[in-house]
N, C-alpha and C positions, 0 to 999 in steps of 0.2 A: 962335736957338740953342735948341734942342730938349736938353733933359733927361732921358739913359739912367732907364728905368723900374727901378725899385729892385725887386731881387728878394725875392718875400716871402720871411718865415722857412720853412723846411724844416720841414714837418709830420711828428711824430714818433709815430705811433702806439704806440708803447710807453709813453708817459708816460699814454697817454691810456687805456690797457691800465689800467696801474699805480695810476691812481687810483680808474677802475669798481672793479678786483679792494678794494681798499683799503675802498675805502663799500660793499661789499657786504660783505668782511669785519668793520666797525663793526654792521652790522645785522646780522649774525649770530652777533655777540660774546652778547648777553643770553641768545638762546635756547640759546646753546650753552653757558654757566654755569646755565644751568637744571638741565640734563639732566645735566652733568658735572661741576656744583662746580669751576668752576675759580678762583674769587672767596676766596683764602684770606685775603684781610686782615682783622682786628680790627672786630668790628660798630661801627656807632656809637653815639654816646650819647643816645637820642632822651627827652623828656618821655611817650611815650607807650606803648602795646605796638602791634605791625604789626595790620594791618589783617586782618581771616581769612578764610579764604575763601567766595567767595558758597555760600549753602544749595544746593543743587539741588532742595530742596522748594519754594522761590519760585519756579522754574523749571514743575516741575509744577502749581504751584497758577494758572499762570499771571499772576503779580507779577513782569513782564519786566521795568519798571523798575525795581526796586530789587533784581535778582538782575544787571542790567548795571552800576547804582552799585555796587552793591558787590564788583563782579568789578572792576571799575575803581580801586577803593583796592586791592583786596588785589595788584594788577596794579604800582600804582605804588608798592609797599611792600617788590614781592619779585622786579621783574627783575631781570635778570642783570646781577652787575657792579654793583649798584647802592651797596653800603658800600665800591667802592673810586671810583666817579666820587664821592661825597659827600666821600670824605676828599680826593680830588684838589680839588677846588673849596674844599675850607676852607683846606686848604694852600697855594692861589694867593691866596686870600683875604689870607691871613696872610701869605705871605712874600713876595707879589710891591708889593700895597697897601698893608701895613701895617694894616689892616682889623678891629681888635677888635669894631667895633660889633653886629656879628650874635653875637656872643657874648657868656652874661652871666659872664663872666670877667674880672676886674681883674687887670693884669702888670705887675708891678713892675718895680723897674731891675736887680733881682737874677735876672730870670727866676724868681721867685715865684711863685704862681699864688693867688689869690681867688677866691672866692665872688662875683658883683654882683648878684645875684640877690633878692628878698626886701627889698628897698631898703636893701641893705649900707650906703650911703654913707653916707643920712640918719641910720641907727640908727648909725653910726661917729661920724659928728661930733656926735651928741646933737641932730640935729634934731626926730629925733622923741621925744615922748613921751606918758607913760602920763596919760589924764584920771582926776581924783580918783574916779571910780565904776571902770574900771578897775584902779585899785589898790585900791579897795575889793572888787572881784570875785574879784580872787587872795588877799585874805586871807580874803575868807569860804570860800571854794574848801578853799584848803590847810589852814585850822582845821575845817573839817566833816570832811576828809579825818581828822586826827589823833584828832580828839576820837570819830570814830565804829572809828577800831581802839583808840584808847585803852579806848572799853568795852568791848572785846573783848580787852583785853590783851596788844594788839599795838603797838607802838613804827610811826614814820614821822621821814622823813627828805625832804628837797626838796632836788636838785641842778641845780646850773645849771650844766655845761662851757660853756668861755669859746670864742666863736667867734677862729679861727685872726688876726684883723687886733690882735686884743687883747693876743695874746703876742707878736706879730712885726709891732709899726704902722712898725716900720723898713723893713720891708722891701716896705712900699705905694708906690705913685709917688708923687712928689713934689707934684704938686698935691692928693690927696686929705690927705697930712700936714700938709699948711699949709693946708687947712681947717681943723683942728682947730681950735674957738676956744677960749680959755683960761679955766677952769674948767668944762671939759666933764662935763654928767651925762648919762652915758646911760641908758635905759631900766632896765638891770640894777641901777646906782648909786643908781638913784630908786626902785628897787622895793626893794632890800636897808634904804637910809634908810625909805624908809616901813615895813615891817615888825619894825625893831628899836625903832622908834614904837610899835607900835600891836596889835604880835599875838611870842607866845611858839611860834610857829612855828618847828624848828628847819632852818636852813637853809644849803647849804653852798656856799661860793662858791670858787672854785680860780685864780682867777687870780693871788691872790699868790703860794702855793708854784709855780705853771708860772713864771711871772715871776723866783722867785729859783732855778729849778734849770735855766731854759737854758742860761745861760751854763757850765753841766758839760755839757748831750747835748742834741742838739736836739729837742724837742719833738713839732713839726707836719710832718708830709711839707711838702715842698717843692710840690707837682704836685698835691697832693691836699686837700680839705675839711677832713679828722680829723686829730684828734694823732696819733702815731703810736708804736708798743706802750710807748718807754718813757714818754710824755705819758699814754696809757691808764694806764699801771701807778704812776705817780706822784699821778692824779686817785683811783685805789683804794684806794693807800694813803693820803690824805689822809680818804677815804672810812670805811675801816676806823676810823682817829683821832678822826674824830667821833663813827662809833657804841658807844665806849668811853666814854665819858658817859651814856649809855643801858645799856651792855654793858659794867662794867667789867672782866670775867674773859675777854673777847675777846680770841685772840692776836693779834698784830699782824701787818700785812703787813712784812717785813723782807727790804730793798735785797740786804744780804749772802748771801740764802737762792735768788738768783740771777744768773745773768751775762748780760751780753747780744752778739750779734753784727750785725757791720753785713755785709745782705744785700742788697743794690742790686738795685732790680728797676725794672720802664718799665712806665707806665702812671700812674694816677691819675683819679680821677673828673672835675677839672679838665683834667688835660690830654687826656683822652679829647672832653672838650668844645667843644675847639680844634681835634679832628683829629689830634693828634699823638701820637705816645710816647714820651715823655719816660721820662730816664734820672732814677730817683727816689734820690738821693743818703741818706735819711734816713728809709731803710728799717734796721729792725731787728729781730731776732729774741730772743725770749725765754727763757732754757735755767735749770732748776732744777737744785738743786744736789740730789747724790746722795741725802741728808738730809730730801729735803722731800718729805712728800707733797700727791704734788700729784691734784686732784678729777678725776673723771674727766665730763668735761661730752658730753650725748647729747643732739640733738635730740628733741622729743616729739610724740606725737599726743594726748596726755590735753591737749586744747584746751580754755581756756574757750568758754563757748557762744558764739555769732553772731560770733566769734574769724574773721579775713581768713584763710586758710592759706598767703596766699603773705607774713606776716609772721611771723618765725622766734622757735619759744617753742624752749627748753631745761630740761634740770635737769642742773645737778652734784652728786655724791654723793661725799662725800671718808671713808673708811676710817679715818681719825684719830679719837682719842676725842673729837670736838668735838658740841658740847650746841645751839649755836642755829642755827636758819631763817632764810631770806630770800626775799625775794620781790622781784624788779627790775623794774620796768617803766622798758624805756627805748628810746634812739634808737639812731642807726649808731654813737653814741662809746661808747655802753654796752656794745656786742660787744665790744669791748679789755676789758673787765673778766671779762668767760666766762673767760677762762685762769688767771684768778687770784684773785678772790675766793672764792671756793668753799675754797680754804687756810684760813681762817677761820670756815666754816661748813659744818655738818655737809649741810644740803643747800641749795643754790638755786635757784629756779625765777628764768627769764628771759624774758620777753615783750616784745618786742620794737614797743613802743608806747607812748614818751613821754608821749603824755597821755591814758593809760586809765588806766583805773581798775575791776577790773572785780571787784565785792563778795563776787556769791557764789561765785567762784573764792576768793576771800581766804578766804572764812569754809569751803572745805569743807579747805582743807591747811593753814589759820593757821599762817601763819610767825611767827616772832620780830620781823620790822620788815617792812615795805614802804618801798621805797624809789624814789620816781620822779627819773627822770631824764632832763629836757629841755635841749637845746642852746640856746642863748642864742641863736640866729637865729628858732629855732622858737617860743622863750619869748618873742622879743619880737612875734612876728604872731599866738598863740594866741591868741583869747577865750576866756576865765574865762566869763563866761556859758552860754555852749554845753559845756564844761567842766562846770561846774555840773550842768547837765541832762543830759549826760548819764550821768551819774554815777548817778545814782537817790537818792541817798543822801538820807533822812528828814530 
């Protein structure tokens, strides 16, 4: 008994149309976002700047290898399409595997967003900490600092904004929270205890007043690294408060002198980091009351010398009859204070580098205080030694 021959399948050349036309449209997607900008999604968030393009003088000078490596980064930095396949792949990352590992992002059960970066965890639970010469480095640091505008008859001040797991450790997963072992000292606790030891450094620590004003407004973006304007404007006015022991004719910064509004915006340094854009619930705006004058802050080019340019100085200059100077050296949480300190001073300069320090800028506008301000991620991986030197100071 012989077995009818099975008819093969019916050959479709149109599928077979459909998928040539398909891959050759994929290989023509880059060059055609080249030429056309068709790629409007949100850049990503990379640690680095793009790559540039190769010279054509290594071209001329005959240096074909390193005018084809370097045509070849700048090549894989800037085809076509290239920030929306990246955000495609983080977002399959993320929501089809569950996949944090490629990102140094920590996600709570509240959709929170962390920092992991910097070895958050270990400076979280107090694993790490400061060796006895280390803590000896930031007090001699921060007393040369005082004691060398003290002869100059200038005032100094040392701030530490508390990183975002320190006001909100509730809202961390649940495994890094029951790390925590019970009398934890972190970095910040061991350096505050040693210097109320051992040096009349004055120094201001913000986590208690963040801690007893969240439960009124929240503090820290949700999606984002930074407190956010009212966490900024609550660390200024605690700011203000201390340098009134120094300055007792300082007016104060005062809550009632303005309102704030909640402006919901997507995005975030965290959540950019993910791929995503996130809806930032604890965003808010800052609005002064008719009554106030308020400073008028302008970017500047009067740089101190060997000064980076792509890190941002400012001055505010406030029309009020007010008598004293200031001078900021700080980090990304310090820009939250540009809107509002200057209220209390007749002008401020702002430089936008936590840990400079930079003398003869000081000594040629001598202000009334200097005031540095580092982030407590920053303050806990900084060396004081290199600090030190580079400082110059006699």
């Amino acid at each position: 008994m012989t077995t009818a021959p099975v008819n093969p399948r019916p050959h479709r050349a149109w599928a077979d149309y459909f998928i040539i036309a398909g891959f050759l449209l994929l290989l023509a997607a880059p060059a055609a976002d080249k030429f056309f900008h068709l790629d409007h999604s949100r850049l990503t968030s990379e640690n680095r700047l793009p790559a540039p393009a190769p010279d054509p003088a290594d071209l001329r000078a005959g240096r074909i290898q390193k005018y084809l490596v370097a045509g070849e980064a700048y090549f894989n930095d800037h085809f076509g399409f290239r920030n929306q396949l990246v955000r495609w792949f983080q977002n399959w990352r993320l929501g089809l595997f569950h996949d944090h590992s490629v990102y140094s992002v920590v996600i709570g059960p509240n959709h929170w967003l962390f920092i992991g970066e910097e070895q958050m965890v270990e400076h979280f639970i107090g694993l790490r900490k400061f060796t006895p010469e280390e803590l000896s480095a930031w007090q001699k640091l921060l007393e040369r600092r005082r004691d060398w505008l003290a002869a100059r008859g200038i005032k100094y001040l040392f701030v530490v904004p508390p990183d975002k797991q320190d006001i909100y450790p509730e809202e961390l997963p649940a495994w890094l929270r029951n790390a925590v072992p019970a009398g934890r000292e972190t970095k910040l606790d061991q350096f505050l205890k040693f210097m109320r030891a051992h040096s009349t450094v004055e120094i201001l620590d913000l986590r208690a007043p963040l801690l007893a004003a969240k439960p009124t407004a929240p503090m820290y973006f949700q999606n984002d690294t930074h407190w956010n304007q009212i966490g900024g404007f609550l660390g200024c006015q605690e700011l203000v408060k201390a340098l009134t022991r120094q300055f007792p004719d300082l007016p104060p910064l005062r809550s009632e002198d303005f309102r704030w509004t909640n402006v919901p915006a997507t995005g975030g340094d965290l959540s950019r980091m993910i791929g995503a854009d996130l809806t930032e619930k604890n965003s808010f705006k800052l609005l002064a009351q008719p009554s106030v004058t308020m400073p008028v802050v302008q970017t500047t080019t009067n740089l101190p010398a060997g000064w980076d340019p792509h890190k941002s100085c400012a001055i505010s200059d406030n029309v009020a009859p007010l008598t004293e100077t200031a001078m900021v050296f700080h980090d990304s949480f310090g820009m939250f204070w540009r809107p509002v300190l200057g209220c209390c001073f007749k002008r401020v300069w702002y430089l936008a580098e936590s840990r400079d320090f930079r003398s003869q800028f000081i000594l040629e506008n001598h202000p009334s205080v200097v005031i540095n301000e580092i982030l407590e991620r920053y303050f806990n991986t900084a060396d004081p030694q290199l600090l030190l030197a580079h400082d110059g100071l006699p």
